[in-house]
Backbone as numpy.savetxt, mean C-alpha at the origin, in Angstrom:
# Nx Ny Nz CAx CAy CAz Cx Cy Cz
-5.93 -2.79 15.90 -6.04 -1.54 15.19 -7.44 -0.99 15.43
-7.33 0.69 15.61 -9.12 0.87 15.71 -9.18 1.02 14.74
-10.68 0.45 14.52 -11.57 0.67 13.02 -12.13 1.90 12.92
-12.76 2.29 14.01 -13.01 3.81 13.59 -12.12 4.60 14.39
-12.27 5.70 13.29 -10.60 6.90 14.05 -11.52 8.43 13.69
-12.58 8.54 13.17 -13.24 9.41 13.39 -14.32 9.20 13.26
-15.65 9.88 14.07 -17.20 9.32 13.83 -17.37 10.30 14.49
-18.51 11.60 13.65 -19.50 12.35 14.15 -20.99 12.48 13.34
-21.76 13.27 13.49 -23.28 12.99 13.16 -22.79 13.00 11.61
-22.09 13.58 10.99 -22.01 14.02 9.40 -20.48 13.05 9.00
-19.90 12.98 9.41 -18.98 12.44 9.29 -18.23 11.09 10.06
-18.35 9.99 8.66 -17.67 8.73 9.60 -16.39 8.18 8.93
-15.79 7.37 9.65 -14.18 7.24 8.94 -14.26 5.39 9.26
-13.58 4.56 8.69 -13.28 3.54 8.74 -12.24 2.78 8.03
-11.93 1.92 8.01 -10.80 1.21 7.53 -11.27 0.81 5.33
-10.62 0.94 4.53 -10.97 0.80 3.57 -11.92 -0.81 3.60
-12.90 -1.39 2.63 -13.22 -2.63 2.53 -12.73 -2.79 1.19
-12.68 -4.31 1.06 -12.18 -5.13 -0.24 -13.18 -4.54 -1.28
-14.56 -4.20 -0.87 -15.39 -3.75 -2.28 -14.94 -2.36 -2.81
-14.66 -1.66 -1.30 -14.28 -0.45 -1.89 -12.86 -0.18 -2.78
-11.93 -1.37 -2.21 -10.54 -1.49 -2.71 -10.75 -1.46 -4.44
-11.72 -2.60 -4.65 -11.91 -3.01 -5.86 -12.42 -2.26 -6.48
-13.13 -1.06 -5.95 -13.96 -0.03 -6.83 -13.36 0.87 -7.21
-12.07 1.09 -6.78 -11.22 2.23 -6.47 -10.43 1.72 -7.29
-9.60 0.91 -8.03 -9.20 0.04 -8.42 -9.75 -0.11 -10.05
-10.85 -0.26 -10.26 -11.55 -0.34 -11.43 -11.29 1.26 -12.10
-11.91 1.82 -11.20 -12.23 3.12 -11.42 -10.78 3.91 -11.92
-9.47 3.33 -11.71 -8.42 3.87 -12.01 -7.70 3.21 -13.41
-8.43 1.77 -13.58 -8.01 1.24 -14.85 -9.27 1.91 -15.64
-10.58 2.06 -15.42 -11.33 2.33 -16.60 -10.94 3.70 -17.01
-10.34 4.83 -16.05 -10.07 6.34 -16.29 -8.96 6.29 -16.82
-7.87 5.17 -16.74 -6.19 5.72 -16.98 -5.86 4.18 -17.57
-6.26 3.50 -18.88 -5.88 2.05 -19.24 -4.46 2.17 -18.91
-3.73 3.20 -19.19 -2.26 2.99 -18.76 -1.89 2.46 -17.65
-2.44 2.21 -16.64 -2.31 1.45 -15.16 -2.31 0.38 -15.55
-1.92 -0.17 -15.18 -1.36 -1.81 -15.61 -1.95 -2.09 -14.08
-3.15 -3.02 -14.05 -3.13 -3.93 -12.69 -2.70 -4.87 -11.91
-1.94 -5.96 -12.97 -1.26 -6.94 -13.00 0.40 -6.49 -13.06
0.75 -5.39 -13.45 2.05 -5.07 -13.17 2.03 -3.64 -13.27
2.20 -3.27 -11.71 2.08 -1.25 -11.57 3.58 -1.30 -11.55
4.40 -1.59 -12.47 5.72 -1.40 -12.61 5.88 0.31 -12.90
4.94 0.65 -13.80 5.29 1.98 -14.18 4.66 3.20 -13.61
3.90 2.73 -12.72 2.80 3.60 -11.84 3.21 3.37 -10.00
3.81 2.40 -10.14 3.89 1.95 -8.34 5.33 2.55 -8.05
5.16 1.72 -6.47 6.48 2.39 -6.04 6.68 1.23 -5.56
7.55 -0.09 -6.43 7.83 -1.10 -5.87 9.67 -1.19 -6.28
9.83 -2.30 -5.50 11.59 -2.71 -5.68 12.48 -2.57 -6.88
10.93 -3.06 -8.04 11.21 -3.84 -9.54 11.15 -2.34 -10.31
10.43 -1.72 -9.83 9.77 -0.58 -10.87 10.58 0.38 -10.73
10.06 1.12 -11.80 11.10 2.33 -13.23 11.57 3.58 -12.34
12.68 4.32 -12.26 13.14 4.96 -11.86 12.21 6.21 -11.81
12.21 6.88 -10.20 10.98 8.42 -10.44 11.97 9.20 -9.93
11.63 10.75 -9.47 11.80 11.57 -8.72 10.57 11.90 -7.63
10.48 12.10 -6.26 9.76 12.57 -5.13 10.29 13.71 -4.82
9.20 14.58 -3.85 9.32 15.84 -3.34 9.40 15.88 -2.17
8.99 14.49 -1.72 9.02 14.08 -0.23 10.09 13.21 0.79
9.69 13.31 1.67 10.64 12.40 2.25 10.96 10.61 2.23
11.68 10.31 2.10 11.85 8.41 2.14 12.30 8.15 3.00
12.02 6.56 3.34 12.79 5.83 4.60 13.22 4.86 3.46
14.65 4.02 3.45 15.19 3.61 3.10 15.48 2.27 3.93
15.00 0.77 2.88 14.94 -0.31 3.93 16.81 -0.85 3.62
17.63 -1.27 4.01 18.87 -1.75 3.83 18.99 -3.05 3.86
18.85 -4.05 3.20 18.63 -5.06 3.07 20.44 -5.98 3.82
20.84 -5.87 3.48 22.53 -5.84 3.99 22.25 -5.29 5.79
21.57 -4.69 5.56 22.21 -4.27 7.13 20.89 -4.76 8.06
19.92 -4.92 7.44 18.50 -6.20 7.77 17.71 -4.70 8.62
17.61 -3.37 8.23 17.32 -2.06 8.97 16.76 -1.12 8.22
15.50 -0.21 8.84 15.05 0.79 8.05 15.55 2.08 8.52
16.12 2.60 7.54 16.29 3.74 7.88 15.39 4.89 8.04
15.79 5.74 9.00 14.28 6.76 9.45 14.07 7.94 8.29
13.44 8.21 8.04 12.88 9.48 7.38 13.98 10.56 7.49
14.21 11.16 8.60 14.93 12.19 8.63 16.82 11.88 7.86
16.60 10.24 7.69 18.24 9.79 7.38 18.60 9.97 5.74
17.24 10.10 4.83 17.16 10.75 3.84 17.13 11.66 3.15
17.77 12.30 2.43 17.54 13.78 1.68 16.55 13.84 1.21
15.51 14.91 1.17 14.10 15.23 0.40 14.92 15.18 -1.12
13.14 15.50 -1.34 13.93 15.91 -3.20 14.15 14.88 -3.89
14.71 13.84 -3.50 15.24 12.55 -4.19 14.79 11.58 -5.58
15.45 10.71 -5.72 15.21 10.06 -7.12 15.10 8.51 -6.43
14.10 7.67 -6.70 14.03 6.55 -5.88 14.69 5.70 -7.30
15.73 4.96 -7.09 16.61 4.39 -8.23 15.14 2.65 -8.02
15.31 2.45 -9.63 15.54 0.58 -9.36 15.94 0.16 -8.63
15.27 -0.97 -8.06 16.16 -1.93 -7.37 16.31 -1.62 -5.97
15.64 -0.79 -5.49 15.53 0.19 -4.07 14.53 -0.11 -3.16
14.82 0.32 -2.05 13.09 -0.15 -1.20 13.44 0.77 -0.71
12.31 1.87 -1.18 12.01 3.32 -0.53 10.63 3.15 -0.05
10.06 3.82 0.76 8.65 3.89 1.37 8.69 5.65 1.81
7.94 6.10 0.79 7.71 7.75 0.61 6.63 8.35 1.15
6.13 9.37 2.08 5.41 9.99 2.67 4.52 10.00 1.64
2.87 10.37 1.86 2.08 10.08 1.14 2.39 11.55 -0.19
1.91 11.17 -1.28 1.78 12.37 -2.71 3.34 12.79 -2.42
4.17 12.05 -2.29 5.70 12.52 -2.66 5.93 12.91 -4.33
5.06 11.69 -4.77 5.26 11.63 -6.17 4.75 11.64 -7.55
4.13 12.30 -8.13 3.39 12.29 -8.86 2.99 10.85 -9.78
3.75 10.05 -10.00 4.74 8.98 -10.62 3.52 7.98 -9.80
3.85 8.26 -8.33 2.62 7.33 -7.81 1.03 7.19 -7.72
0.84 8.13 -8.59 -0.63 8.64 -8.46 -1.77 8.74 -9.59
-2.75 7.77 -9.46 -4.03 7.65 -10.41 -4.82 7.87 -9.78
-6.24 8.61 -10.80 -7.25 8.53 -10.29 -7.23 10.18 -9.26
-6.09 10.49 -9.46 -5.74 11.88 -7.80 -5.55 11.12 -6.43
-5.28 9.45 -6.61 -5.07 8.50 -5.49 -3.68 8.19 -5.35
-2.96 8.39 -4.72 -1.65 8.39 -3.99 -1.09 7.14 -3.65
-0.41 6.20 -3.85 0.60 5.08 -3.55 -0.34 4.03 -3.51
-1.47 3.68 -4.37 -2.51 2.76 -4.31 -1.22 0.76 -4.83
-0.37 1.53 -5.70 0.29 0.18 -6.26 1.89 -0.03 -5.66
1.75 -0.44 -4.74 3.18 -0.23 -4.32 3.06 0.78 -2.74
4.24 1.18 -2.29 4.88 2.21 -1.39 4.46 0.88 0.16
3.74 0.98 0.36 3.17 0.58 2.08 1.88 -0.66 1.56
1.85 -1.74 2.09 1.07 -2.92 1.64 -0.31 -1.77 2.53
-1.21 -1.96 2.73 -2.57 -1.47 3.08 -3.74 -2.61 3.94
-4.01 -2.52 5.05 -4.64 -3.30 5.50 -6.17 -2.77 5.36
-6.86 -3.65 5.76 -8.39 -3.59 4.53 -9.18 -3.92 5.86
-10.41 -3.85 5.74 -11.63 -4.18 6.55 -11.87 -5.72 6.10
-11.30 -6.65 5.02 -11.59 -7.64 4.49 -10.76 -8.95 5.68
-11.78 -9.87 5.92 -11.17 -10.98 6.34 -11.29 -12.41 5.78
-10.22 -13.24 6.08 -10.02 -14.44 5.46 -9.87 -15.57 6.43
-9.84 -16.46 6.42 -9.75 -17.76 6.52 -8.88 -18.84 6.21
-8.08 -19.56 6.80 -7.05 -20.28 6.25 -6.81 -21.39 7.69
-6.59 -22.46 7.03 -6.87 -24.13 8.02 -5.12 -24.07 8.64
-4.44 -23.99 9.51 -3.48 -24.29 9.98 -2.96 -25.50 10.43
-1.95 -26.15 10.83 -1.02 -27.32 10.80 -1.93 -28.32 11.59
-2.96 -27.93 12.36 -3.59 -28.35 13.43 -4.84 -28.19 13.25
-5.37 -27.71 11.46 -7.21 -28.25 11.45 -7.78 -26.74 11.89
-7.35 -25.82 12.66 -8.24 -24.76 13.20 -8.53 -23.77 12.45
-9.30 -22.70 12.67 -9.89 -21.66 11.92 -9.07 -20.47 11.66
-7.90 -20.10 11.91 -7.91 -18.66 12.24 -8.14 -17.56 11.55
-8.27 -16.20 11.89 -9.34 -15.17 11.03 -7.74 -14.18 10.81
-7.68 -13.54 9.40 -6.71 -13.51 9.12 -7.30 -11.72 8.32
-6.79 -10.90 8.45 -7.32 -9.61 7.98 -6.09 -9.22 6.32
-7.03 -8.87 5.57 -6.57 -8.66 4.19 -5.90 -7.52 4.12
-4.47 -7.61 3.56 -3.65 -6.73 3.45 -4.07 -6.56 1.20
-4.00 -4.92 0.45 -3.70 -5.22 -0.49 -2.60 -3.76 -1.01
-2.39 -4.00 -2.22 -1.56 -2.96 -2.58 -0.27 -3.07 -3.04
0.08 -4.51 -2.11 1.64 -4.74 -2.11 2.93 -3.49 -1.25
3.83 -3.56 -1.68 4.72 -2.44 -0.64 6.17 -2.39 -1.33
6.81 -1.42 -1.09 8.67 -1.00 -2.36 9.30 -2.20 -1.74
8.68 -3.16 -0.99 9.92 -4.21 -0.90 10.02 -5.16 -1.65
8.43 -5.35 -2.47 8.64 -6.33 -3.15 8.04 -6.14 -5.05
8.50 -6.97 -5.92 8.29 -6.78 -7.64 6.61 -6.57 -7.97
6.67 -5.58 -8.37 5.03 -5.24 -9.31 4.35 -6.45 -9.63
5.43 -7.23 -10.78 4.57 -8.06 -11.25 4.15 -9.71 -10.20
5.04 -9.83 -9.39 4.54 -10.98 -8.56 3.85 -10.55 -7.61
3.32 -9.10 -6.64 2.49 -8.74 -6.05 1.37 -7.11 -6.53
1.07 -7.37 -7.53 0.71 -6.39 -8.10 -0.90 -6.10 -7.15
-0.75 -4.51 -7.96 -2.34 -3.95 -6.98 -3.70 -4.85 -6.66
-3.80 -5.67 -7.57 -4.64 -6.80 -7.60 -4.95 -8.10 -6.40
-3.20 -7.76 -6.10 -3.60 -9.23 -5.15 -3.57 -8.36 -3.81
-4.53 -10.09 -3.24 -4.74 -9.75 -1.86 -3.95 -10.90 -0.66
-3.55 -10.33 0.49 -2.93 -11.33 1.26 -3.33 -11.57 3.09
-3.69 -12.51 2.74 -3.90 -12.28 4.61 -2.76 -12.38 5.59
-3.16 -11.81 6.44 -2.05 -11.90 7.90 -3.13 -11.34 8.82
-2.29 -11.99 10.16 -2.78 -11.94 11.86 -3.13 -10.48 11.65
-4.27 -10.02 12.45 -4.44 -8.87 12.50 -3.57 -8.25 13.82
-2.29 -8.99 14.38 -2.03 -8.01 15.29 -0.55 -8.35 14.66
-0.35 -8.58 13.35 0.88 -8.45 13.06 1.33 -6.45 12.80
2.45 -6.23 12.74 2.76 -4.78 12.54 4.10 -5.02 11.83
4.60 -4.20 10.98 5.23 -4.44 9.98 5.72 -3.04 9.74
7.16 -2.54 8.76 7.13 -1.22 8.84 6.52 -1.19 7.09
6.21 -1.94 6.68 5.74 -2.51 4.99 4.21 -1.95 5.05
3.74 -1.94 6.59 2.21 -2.00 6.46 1.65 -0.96 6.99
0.32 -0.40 6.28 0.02 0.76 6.78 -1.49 0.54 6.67
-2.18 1.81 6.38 -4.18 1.64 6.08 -4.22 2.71 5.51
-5.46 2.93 5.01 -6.08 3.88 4.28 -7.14 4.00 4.67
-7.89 5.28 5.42 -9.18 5.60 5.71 -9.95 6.14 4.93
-11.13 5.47 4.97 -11.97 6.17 4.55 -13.14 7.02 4.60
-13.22 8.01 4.65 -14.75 8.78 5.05 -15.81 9.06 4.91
-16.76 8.46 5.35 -18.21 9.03 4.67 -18.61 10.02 5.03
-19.29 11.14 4.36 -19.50 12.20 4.53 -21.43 12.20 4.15
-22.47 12.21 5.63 -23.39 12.07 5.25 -24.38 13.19 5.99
């Protein structure tokens, strides 16, 4: 993945970091206690969580048929039911949004500038890049906004996405 996707004299862009995750993060429980961090059941856009309406488009994962369906295979407008794995274009939903931050708990897991470490079957090192956010495939409360997960950085996933960020100096 490139890390930077825009860089000029005033303006630089990069991949979110774990401090910034966490600041962003704070900053949405200290403004809105109603965010639940430990379970964005009522704020996210996960499998487990409460029925919304969107303005945007969804891809629809089919668990039965082991397939995502494309964007265009969905009607706009829609109501993402319980029990669903929708993944909604960004600010589809108001439902998903603290802080004026868009699908932070739930929708697309988020890969981070953060890396990890973990000993494999065979003793070795490998460097493992931090996914957080979680994603509509899986329950609020067992992957809530809080946790963090590593994977290969050249894994690709349709669960996984990024969030840039810009400095403006």
């Amino acid at each position: 993945m490139q890390k930077k996707t825009y860089n000029t004299n005033s303006v630089q862009s990069n991949l979110i970091t774990g401090t910034q995750w966490d600041v962003m993060i704070n900053k949405i429980s200290s403004t809105d206690p109603s965010k639940n961090l430990t379970d964005s059941n009522t704020w996210g856009n996960h499998f487990s969580g409460e029925a919304f309406t969107y303005t945007g488009r969804a891809a629809e994962y089919k668990k039965n048929e082991n397939k995502l369906c494309g964007y265009g295979d969905i009607e706009e407008n829609g109501t993402k039911q319980n029990n669903t794995y929708r993944i909604l274009t960004t600010g589809a939903s108001e439902h998903n949004k603290a802080y004026n931050l868009y699908d932070v708990a739930g929708n697309l897991w988020e890969h981070t500038d953060e890396s990890s470490a973990a000993y494999n079957s065979i003793g070795t090192l490998p460097t493992y890049r931090v996914i957080r956010g979680s994603s509509s495939y899986y329950n609020s409360s067992t992957f809530p906004v809080l946790y963090r997960h590593g994977i290969a950085s050249n894994v690709t996933n349709y669960s996984i996405g990024f969030r840039v960020v810009l400095h403006i100096v």
